[in-house]
C-alpha positions in Angstrom: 0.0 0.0 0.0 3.0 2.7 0.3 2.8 3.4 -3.4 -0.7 4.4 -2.9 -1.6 7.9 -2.9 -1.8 9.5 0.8 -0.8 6.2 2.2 0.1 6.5 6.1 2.1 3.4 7.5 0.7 2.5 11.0 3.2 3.4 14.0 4.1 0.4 16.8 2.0 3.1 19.1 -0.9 2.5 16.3 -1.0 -1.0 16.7 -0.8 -1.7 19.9 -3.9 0.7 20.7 -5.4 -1.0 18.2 -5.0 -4.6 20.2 -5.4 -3.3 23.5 -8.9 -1.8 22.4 -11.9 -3.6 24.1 -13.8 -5.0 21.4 -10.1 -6.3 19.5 -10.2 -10.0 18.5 -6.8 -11.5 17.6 -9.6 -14.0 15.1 -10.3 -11.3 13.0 -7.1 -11.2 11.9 -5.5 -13.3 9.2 -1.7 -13.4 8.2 -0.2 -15.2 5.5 3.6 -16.9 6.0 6.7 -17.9 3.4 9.3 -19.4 5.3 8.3 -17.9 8.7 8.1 -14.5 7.5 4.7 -12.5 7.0 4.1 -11.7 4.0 0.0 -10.9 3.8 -2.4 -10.2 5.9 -6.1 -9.4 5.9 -8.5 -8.1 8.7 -12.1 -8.5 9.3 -13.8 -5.8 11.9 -17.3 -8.2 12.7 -18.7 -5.2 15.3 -19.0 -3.2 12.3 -19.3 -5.7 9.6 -15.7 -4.4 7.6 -13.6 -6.6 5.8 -10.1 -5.2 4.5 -8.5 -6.2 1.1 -5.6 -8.3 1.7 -2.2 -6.2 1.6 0.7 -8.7 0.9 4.1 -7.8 -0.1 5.3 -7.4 -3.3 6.0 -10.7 -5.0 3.8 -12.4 -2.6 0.2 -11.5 -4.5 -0.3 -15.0 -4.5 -1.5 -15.3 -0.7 -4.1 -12.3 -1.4 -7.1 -14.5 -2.4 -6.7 -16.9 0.5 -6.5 -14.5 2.7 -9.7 -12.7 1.7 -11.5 -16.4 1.2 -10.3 -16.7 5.3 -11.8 -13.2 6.7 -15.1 -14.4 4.5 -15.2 -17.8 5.8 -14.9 -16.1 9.5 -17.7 -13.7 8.1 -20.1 -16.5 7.3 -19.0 -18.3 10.9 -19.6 -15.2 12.7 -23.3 -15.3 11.5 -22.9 -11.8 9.3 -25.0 -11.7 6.3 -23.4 -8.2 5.0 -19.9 -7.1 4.6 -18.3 -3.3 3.7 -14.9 -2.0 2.9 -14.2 1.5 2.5 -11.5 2.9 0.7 -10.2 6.3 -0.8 -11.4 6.2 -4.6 -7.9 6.8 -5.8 -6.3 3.6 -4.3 -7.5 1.8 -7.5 -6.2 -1.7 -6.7 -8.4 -1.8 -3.7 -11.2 -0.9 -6.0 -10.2 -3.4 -8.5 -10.1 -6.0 -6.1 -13.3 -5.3 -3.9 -15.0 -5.2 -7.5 -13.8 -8.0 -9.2 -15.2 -10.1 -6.0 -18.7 -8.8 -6.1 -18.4 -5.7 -4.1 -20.8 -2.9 -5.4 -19.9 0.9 -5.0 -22.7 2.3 -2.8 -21.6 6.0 -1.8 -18.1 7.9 -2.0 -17.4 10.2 1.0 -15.4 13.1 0.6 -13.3 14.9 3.5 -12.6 18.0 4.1 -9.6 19.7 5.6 -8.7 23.3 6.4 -5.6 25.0 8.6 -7.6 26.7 11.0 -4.7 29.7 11.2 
């Protein structure tokens, strides 16, 4: 994802409030391995009913389907019926990828932002 346009890596601090948050579940989280290393992973949010595209490392595409097919599978398990990603419209691959496995645009949010000096 850090060719992708406004792309923000997550800080150690970001993560770990992340899994230190109440309603985390380590299950909803699905990594992919080559030769102990990660080298995918994809996350499923069931509270809200999110499911992320897979982000895998380059030359390592190949882990992307089974880990989406493993956050669906936990979908189904969980009970949920109805699933939602949200992404910025300019990170096309997400798009591509969300769309090419049945995922229907509904609405595109735009933000804002001002310097308030």
């Amino acid at each position: 994802a850090c060719t992708l346009p406004g792309f923000k890596p997550a800080t150690a601090d970001d993560v770990r409030r992340r899994t230190r948050g109440r309603d985390f579940d380590p299950r909803s989280r699905f990594y992919a391995e080559e030769n102990g290393e990660v080298v995918g992973y994809c996350v499923l949010e069931p509270d809200q009913g999110r499911v992320s595209v897979p982000w895998c490392k380059p030359g390592s595409e190949a882990v992307a389907e089974p880990l989406f097919d493993a956050a669906l599978a936990s979908a189904r398990d969980r009970g949920l019926t109805r699933l939602f990603a949200a992404y910025r419209r300019d990170w096309e691959p997400a798009q591509r990828f969300l769309a090419d496995r049945g995922f229907a645009a509904v609405r595109e949010m735009i933000n804002y932002w001002a310097d308030p000096h």
